[in-house]
PAMI-201792 format. One line per field, with one value per residue: residue number from 1; z, y, x of N, C-alpha, C in turn. Coordinates in Angstrom, 2 decimals, decimal comma. Layout:
<rs>
i <- c(NUM / ...)
n.c3 <- c(Z / ...)
n.c2 <- c(Y / ...)
n.c1 <- c(X / ...)
ca.c3 <- c(Z / ...)
ca.c2 <- c(Y / ...)
ca.c1 <- c(X / ...)
c.c3 <- c(Z / ...)
c.c2 <- c(Y / ...)
c.c1 <- c(X / ...)
</rs>
This chain:
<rs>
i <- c(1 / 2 / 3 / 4 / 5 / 6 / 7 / 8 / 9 / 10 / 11 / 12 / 13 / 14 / 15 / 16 / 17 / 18 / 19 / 20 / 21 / 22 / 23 / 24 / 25 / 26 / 27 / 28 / 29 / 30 / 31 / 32 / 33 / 34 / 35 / 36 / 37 / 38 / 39 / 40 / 41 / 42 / 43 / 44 / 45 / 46 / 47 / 48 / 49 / 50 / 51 / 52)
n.c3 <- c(-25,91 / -27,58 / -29,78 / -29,29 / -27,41 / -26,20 / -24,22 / -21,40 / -17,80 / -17,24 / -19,94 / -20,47 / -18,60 / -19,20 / -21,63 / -21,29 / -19,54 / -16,90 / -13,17 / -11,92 / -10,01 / -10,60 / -13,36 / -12,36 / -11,54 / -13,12 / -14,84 / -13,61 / -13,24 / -15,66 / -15,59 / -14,08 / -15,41 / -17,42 / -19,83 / -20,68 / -20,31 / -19,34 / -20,58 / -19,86 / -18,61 / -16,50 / -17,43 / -20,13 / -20,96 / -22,82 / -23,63 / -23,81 / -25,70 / -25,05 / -27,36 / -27,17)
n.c2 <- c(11,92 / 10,50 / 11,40 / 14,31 / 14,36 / 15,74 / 16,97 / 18,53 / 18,39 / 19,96 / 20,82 / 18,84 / 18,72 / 21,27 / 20,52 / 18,20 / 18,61 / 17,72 / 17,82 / 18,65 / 16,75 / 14,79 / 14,18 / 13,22 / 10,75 / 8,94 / 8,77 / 7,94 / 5,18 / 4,31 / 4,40 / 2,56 / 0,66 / 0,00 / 1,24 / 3,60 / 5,70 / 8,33 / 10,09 / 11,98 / 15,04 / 16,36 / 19,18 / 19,35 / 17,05 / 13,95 / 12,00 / 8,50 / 6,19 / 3,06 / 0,78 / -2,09)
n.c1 <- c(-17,87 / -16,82 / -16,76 / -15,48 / -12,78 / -11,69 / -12,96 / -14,44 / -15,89 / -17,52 / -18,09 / -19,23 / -21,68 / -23,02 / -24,25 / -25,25 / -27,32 / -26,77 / -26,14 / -22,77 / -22,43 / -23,34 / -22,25 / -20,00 / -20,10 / -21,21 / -18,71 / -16,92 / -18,18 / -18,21 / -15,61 / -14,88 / -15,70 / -13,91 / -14,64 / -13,92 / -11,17 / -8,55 / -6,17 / -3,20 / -3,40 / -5,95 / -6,30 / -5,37 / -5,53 / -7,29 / -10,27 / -10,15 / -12,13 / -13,34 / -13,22 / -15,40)
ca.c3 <- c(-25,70 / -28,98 / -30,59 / -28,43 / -26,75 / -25,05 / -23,82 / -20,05 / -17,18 / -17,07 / -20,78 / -20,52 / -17,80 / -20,21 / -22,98 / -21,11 / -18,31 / -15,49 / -12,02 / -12,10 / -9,09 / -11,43 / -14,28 / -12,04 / -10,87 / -14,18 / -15,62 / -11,97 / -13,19 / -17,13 / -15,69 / -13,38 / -15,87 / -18,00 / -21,13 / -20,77 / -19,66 / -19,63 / -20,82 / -19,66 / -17,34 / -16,32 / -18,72 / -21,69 / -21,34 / -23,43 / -23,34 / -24,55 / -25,46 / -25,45 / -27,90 / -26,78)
ca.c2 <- c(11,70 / 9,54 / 12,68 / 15,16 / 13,51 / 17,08 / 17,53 / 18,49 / 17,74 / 21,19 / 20,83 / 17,64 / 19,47 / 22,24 / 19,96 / 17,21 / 19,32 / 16,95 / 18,24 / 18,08 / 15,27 / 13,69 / 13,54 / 12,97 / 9,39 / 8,49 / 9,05 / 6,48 / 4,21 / 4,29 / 3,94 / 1,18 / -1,20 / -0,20 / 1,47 / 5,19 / 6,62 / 9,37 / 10,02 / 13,16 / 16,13 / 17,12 / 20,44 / 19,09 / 15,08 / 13,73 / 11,00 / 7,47 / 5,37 / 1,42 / -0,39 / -3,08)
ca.c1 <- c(-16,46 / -15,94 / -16,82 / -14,71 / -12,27 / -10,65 / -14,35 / -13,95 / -17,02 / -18,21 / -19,03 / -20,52 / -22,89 / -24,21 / -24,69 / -26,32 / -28,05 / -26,98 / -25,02 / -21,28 / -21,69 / -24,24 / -21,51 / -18,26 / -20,25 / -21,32 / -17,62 / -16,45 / -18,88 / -17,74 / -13,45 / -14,12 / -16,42 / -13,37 / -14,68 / -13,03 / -9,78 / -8,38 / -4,55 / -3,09 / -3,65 / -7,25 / -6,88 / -4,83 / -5,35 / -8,28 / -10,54 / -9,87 / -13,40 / -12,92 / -14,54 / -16,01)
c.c3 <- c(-26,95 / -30,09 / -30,60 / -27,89 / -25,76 / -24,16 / -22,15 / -19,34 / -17,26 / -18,65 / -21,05 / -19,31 / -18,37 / -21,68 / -22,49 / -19,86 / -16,89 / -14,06 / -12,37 / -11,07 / -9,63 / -12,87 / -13,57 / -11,84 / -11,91 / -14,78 / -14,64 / -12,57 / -14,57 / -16,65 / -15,24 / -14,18 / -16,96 / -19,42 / -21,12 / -20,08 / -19,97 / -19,47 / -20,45 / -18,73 / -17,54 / -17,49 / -19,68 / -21,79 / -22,32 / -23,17 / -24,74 / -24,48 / -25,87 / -26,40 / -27,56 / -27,43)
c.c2 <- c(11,12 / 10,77 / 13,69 / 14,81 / 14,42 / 17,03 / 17,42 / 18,62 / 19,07 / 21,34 / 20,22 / 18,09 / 20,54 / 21,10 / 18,89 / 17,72 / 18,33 / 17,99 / 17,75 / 17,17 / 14,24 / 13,10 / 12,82 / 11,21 / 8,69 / 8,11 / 8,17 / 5,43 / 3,56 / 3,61 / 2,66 / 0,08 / -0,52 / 0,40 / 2,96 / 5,03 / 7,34 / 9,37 / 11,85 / 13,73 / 16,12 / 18,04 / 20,20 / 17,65 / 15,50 / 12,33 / 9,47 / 6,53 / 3,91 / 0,85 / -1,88 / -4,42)
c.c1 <- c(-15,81 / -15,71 / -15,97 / -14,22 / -11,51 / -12,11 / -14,22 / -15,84 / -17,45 / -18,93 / -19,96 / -21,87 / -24,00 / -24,68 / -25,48 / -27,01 / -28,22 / -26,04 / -23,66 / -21,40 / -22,37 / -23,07 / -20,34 / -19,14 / -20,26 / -19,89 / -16,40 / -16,65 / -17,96 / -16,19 / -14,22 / -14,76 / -14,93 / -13,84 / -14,27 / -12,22 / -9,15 / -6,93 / -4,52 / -3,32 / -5,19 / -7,51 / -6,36 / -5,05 / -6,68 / -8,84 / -10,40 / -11,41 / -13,06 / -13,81 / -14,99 / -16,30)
</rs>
């Protein structure tokens, strides 16, 4: 995501060979401790990575 920040869950599924309900939880987990969010629409937003 820091890398690709358009990068949508279906790519992150071929590139990291998990299930899309295996990434959507992971990407739950990531908003609610607060270190991603996502600005925008689903197909044109992008992702924002917090630094910490």
């Amino acid at each position: 995501m820091r890398e690709n920040p358009s990068i949508t869950i279906a790519e992150l599924v071929s590139e990291l060979g998990m299930s899309r309900s295996g990434i959507s939880k992971q990407i739950a987990k990531l908003k609610a401790d607060g270190v991603i969010e996502r600005e925008g629409s689903d197909k044109g937003g992008y992702w924002i990575v917090k630094s910490k």
